[in-house]
N, C-alpha and C positions, 0 to 999 in steps of 0.2 A: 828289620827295624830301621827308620829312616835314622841318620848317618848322625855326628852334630856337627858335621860341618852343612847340613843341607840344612837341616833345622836354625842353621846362622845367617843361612842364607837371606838375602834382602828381597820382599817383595816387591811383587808388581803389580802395578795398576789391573792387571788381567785376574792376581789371586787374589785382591782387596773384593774384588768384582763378583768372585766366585761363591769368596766368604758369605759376602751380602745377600746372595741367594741361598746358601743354605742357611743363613737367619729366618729370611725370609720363610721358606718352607718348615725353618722350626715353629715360627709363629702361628703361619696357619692349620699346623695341626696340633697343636696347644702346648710343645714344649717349654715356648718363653711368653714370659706375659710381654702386655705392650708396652712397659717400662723397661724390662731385661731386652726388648729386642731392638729397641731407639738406644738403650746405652752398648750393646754390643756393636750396631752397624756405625755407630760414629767410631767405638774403638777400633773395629775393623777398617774404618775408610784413614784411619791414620797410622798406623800400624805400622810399622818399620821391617820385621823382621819375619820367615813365616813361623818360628816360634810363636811368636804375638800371635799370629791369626789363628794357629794350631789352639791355642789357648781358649778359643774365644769358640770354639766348636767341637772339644776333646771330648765334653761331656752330651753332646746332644746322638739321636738314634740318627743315623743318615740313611735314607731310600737308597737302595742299592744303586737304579741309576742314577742319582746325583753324586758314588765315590768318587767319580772321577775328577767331580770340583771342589776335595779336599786340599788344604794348602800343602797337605805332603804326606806322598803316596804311596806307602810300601808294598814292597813284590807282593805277598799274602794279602788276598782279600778281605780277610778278615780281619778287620784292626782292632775290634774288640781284643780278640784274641793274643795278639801282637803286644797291646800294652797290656793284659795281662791284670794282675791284679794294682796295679797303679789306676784301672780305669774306674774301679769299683772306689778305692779311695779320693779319685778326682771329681767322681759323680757327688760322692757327700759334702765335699769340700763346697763344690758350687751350689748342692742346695742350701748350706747352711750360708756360702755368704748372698745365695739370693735373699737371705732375709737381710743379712746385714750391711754388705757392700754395695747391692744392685737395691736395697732397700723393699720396703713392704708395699703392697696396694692392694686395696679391695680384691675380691677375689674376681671380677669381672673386667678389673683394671681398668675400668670407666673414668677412675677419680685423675689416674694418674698425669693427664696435662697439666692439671691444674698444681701436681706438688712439686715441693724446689727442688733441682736439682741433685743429688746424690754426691755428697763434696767427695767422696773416695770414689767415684767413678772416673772414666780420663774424664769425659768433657763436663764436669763438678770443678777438678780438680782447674782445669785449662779456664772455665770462666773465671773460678775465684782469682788466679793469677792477672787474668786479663782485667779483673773488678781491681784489684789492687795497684796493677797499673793507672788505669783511668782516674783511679781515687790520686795518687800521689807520683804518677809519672814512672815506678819501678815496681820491682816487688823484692825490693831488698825488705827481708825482715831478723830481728835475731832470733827466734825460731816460734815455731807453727806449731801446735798441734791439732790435729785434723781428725775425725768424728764424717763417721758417714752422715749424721745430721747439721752439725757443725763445725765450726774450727775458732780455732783462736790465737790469736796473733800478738808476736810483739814486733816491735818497732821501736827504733832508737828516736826518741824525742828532736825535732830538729834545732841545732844550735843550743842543745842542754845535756851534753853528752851524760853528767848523769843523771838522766829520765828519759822511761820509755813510755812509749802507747801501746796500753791493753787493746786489743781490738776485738769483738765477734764479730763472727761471718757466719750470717743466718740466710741464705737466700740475697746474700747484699751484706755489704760492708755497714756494721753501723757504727755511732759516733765510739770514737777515741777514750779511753780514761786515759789522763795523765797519771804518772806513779814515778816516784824515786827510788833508786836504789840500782839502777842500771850501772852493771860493771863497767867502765869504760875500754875496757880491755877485751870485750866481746867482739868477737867474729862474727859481723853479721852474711848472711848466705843468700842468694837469687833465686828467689823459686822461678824466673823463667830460664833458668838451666837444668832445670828438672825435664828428664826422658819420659814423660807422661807414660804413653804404651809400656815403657819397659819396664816400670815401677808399677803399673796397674796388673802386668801382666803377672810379676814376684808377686803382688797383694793375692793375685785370682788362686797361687799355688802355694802361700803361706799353709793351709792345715795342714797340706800333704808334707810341707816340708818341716814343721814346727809340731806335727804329732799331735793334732788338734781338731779334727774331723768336722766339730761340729760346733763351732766358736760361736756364742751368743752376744759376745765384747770383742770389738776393734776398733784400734784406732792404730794412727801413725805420727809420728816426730819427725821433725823437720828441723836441724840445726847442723852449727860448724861440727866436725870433728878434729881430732888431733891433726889430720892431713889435709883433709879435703871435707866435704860439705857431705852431711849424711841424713840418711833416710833409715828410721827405727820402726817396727812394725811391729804390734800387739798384737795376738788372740790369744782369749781364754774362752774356758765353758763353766759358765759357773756350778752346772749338774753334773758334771764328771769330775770336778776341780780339779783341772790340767789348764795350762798356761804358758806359752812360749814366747818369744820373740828373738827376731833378727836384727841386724846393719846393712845395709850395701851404702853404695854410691849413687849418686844423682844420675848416672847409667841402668844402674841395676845391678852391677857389680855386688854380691852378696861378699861383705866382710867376715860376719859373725854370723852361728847359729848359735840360740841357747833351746833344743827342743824341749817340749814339756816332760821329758821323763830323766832331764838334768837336774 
């Protein structure tokens, strides 16, 4: 079983590479639609770590001769076997959040150019950040929460410390509500210090880790905590009513588990 210090290990341009072809070949023989395989090769061409990239191909079947361009290789050829019954529960994990996280498309995936972006996917998450820049020069806000279809924002009012701006973010930032009632005492937090990969990569293994297999509900939180700036993560199943969530750090750093059978 590969080590965790290999598994810490930092990629390279050569295993980002490698990843992108076994997408590739998931694609064309029908593992991932054409939206799960443009959201995996962007999170694979940025990906930091080969954890991330292990992530992003743990659950697909690989043609024997492409093992050799997994991000990380154990002695046993068989890796099925190796991970054992974590693969059975990693494989449910990613079909259920294919519906939620990697979001839904026709069954032909024809429609999907044309639908917005997946806000809990990385490159969802990396444009809103980047749309929030452009809109107001940062992406300081007092906290997010974020909907694979939407999000919602606040924001400290400028020069009215107490009001803030309600935001949605549909595809694009739209106009501002004003609102009073902002604590002035509020920590607000950067979402461009946020580790995209490493927080995408915690969301892709949220059921397995929160006892949630098959989450029909997700969303994530984005505010200060007591020390540092934190990331909250929802899944529930409303047909099995089980329900969990986590804390890390704008790393990935996991603070808290509460799984669903707390």
């Amino acid at each position: 079983m590969p080590s965790n210090s290999s598994m810490r290990l930092r990629a390279r341009d050569t295993d980002r590479v490698d990843v992108c072809g076994l997408l590739d070949s998931a694609h064309d023989d029908g593992q991932l639609s054409d939206f799960e395989h443009r959201d995996r090769t962007k999170a694979a061409m940025s990906a930091r770590t080969l954890t991330e990239l292990d992530a992003l191909v743990s659950d697909l079947q690989i043609p024997d001769k492409l093992k050799g361009s997994l991000p990380v290789r154990p002695a046993d050829p068989d890796r099925r076997r190796i991970q054992g019954v974590a693969a059975a529960v990693a494989v449910a994990a990613v079909v259920a959040l294919g519906a939620v996280v990697f979001s839904t498309i026709g069954d032909d995936g024809a429609d999907a150019p044309d639908r917005p972006e997946n806000v809990l996917s990385a490159p969802g998450l990396a444009r809103m950040i980047e749309d929030l820049r452009a809109q107001y020069g940062d992406a300081v806000v007092d906290e997010a929460t974020i909907y694979p279809e939407y999000a919602r924002i606040q924001r400290a009012e400028p020069g009215a410390p107490g009001m803030y701006q309600d935001i949605d973010y549909r595809d694009g930032l739209e106009e501002p509500d004003s609102r009073t009632g902002r604590d002035p005492k509020t920590v607000p937090v950067d979402l461009a210090r946020l580790d995209i990969p490493a927080v995408v990569g915690l969301l892709l293994g949220a059921p397995q880790t929160l006892g949630v297999a098959t989450p029909d509900s997700i969303h994530m939180s984005v505010e200060s905590g007591d020390e540092a700036p934190e990331v909250s993560m929802y899944l529930s199943d409303g047909r099995a009513g089980t329900s969990g969530h986590l804390t890390a750090g704008f790393d990935g750093e996991v603070f808290e588990i509460h799984p669903a059978d707390d």
